[in-house]
C-alpha positions in Angstrom: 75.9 56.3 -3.5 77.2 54.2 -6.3 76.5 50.6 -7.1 79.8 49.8 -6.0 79.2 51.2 -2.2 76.0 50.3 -2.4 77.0 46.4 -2.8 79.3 46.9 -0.2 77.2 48.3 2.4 74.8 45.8 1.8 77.6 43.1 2.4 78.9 44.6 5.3 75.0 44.8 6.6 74.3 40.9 5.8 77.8 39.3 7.1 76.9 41.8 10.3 73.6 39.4 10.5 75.2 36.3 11.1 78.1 37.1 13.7 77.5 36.2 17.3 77.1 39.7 19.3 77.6 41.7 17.1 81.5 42.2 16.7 82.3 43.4 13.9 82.3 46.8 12.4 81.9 48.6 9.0 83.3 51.3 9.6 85.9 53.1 6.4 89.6 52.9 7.8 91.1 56.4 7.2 94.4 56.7 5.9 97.3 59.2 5.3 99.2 58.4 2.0 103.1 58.1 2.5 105.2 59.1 -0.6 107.3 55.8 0.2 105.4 53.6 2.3 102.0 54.3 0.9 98.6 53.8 3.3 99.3 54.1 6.5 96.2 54.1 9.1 95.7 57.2 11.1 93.8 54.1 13.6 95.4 51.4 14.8 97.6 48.5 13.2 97.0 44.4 14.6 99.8 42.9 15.7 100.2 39.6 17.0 102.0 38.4 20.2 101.7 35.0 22.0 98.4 34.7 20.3 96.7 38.0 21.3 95.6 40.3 19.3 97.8 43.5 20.0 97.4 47.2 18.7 99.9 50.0 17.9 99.4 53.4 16.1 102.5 54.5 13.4 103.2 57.8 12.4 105.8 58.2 9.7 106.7 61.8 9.0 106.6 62.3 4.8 110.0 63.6 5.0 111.5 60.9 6.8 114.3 59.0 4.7 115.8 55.2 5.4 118.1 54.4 8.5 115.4 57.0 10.4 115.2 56.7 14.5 112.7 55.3 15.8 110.6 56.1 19.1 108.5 53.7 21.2 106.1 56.0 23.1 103.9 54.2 25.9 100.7 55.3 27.3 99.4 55.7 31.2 97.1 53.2 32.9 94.1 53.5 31.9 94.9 55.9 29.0 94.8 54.6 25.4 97.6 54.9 22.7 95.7 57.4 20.4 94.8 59.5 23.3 98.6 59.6 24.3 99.2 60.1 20.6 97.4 63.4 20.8 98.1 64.5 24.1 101.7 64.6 23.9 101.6 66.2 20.2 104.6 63.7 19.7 103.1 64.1 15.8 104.7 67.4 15.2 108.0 67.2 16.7 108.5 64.0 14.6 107.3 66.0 11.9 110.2 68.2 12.4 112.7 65.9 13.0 111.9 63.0 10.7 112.0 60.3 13.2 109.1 57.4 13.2 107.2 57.6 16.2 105.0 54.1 17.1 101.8 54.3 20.2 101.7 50.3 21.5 98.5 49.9 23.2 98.1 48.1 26.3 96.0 45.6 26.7 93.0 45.4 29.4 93.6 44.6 33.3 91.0 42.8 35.1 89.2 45.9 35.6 88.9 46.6 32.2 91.7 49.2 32.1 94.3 49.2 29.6 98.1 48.9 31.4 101.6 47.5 30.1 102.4 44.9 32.8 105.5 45.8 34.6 104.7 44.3 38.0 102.5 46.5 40.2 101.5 45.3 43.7 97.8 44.9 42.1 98.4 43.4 39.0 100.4 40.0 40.6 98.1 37.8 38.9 98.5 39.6 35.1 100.5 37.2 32.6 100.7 38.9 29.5 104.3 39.6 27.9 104.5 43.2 27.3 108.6 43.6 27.0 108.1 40.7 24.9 104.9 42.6 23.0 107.3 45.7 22.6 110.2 43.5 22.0 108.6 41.7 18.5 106.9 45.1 17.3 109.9 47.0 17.7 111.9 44.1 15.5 108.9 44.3 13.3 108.9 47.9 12.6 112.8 48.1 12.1 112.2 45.5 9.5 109.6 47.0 7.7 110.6 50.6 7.4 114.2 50.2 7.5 115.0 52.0 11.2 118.3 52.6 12.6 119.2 50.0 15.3 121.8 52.1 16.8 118.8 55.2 17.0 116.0 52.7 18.5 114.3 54.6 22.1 111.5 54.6 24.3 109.4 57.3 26.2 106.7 57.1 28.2 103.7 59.1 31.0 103.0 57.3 34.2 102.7 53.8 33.9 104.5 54.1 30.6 107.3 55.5 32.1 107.6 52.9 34.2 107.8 50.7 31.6 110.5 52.5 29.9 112.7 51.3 33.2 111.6 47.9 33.3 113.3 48.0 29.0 115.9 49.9 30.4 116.7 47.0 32.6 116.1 44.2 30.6 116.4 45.4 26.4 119.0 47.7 26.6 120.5 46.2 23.7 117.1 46.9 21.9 116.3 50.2 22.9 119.3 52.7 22.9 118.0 56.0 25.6 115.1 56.0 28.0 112.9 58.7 28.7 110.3 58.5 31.7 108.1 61.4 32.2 106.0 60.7 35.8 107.0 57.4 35.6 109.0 55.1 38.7 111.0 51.7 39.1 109.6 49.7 41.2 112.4 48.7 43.9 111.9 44.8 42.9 113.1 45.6 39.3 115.9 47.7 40.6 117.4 45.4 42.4 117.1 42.8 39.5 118.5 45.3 36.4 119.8 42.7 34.6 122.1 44.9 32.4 125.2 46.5 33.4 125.9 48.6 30.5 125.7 52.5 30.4 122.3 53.8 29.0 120.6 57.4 28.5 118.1 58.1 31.1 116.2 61.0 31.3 112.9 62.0 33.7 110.6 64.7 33.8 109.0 64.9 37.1 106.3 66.9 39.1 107.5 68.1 42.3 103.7 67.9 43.4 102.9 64.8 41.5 100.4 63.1 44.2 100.2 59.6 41.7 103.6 58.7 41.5 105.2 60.5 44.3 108.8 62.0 44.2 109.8 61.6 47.6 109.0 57.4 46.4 106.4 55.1 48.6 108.9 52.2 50.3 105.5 51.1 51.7 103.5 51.0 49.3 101.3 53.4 50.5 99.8 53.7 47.2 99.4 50.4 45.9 101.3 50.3 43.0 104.4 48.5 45.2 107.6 49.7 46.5 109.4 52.0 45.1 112.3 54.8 46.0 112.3 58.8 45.8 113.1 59.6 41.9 116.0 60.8 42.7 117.4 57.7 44.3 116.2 56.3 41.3 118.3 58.6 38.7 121.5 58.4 41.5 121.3 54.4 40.4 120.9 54.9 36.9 124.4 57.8 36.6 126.3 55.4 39.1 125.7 52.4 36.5 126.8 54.9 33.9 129.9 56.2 35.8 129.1 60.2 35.8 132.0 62.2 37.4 130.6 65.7 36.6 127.2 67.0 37.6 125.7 70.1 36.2 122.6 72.0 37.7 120.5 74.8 36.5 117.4 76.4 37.4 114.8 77.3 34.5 111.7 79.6 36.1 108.6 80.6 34.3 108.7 84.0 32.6 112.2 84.9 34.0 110.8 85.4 37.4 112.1 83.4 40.5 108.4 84.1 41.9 107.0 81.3 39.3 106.9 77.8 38.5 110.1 76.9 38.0 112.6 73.5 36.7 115.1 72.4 38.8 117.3 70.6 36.2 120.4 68.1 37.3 122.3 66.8 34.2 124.8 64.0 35.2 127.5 64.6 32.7 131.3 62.4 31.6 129.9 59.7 31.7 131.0 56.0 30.5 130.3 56.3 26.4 128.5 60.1 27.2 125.2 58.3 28.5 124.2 61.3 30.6 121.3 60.7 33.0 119.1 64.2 33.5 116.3 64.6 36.1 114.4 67.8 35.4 112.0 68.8 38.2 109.1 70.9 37.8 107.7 72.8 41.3 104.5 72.9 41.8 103.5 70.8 39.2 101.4 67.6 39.3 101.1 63.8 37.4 100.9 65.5 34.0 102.7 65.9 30.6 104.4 69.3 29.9 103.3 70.8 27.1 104.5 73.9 26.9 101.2 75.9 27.7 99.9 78.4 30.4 102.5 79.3 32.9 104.9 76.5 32.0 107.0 77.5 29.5 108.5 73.8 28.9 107.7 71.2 26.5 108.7 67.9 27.0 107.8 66.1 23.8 110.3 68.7 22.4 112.5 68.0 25.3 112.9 64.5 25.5 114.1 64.3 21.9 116.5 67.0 22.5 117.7 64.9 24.7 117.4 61.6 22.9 119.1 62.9 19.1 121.9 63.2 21.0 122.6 59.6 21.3 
């Protein structure tokens, strides 16, 4: 060890001492070095909102040139944004398509799990802001790294899915196309959409899904409060948009009509071309595509074919 790290460590060690409990950590901060933007944490970033400390994860492909799109990609309750960061291998097809992809991280329920608050039956007594939270950072980070407005979207699994409705509703002059993979909107929000103007949709759904169901829970069976089958959900959403044309197509594994197959219904001509799609997977449970095993689909890939078109 040089005497430089050596001072350090003994620094870190001594300022350790004399903190209460314990919290804080000497750990090195890896980074990847940008051509343009130099250091950029692989980890996460602070930012603050209404005085808490919030967390995001960045990933800027090295490619990636000014006026770049932007996607907002939200984890599930009780996942974590690095862990959604790596399941969805969201990395790579940014990588390929030079588009900035950003992993807010939702902050901790009374049970200790991490959520974005968009109004479950259970979480009635939550306060923090989290369209506000993605609101700011998303401000922030077309600020900082120059990002198109007009290419600005969300995605998200399961409880972040959900939360890419709730924006739908209320920032659609933020975010420009929605994607919700096992994701629902909760029948109290659907009545309130504040917005009225047309907006890309898209879901990705398990027929089988047994956590957020597709035939909907309008008793809240479940818990998570009332919401309508998905497909309800995507008739509201092509309505608002004014579709006159639907297309549908069936995808099955391996060419065979005896496998898993994708039931895919593309609402097309629609006020501006915001299509709404609603791609439904037999067989198939609360889980992210990713193109392995029998499968065949990817919806990382998917959603941003769908997205770049806007």
């Amino acid at each position: 060890m040089n005497p430089s790290a050596f001072a350090k460590t003994i620094a870190c060690a001594l300022f350790a001492l004399v903190l209460v409990g314990g919290a804080f950590s000497c750990t090195k901060e890896k980074f990847l070095v940008h051509p343009q933007y130099g250091n950029i944490p692989t980890g996460y970033l602070s930012f603050e909102h209404d005085g808490l400390d919030r967390q995001y994860a960045l990933h800027i492909p090295t490619k990636v040139s000014e006026n770049a799109p932007l996607l907002i990609s939200m984890h599930g309750y009780t996942d974590d944004a690095i862990r959604h960061r790596d399941y969805t291998e969201l990395n790579e097809v940014a990588d390929e398509y030079n588009f900035i992809v950003a992993y807010p991280r939702g902050s901790k329920d009374r049970y200790g799990k991490r959520f974005f608050n968009m109004g479950y039956f259970f979480h009635q007594d939550e306060t923090v802001d989290d369209v506000g939270f993605l609101t700011e950072l998303t401000l922030y980070l077309q600020k900082t790294y120059q990002i198109d407005p007009e290419r600005t979207f969300t995605a998200g699994f399961s409880n972040g899915g959900d939360m890419s409705y709730m924006l739908a509703c209320q920032r659609p002059d933020l975010f420009k196309g929605f994607v919700s993979v096992g994701g629902l909107m909760l029948e109290d929000f659907k009545t309130n959409c504040e917005f009225s103007v047309p907006i890309p949709v898209f879901e990705i759904r398990g027929e089988a899904d047994d956590i957020t169901r597709y035939e909907g829970d309008i008793d809240n069976e479940t818990g998570w409060g009332r919401y309508p089958p998905i497909e309800e959900t995507i008739d509201f959403w092509q309505t608002r948009n004014g579709c006159t044309t639907v297309k549908r197509d069936t995808l099955y594994s391996h060419g065979s009509s005896e496998g898993r197959s994708i039931e895919i219904t593309r609402f097309q001509n629609c006020t501006d071309d915001k299509e709404v799609w609603l791609y439904k997977i037999t067989d198939y449970g609360h889980e992210w595509p990713q193109g392995t095993d029998d499968l065949f689909f990817n919806a990382s890939r998917e959603l941003w074919s769908f997205l770049e078109r806007f």
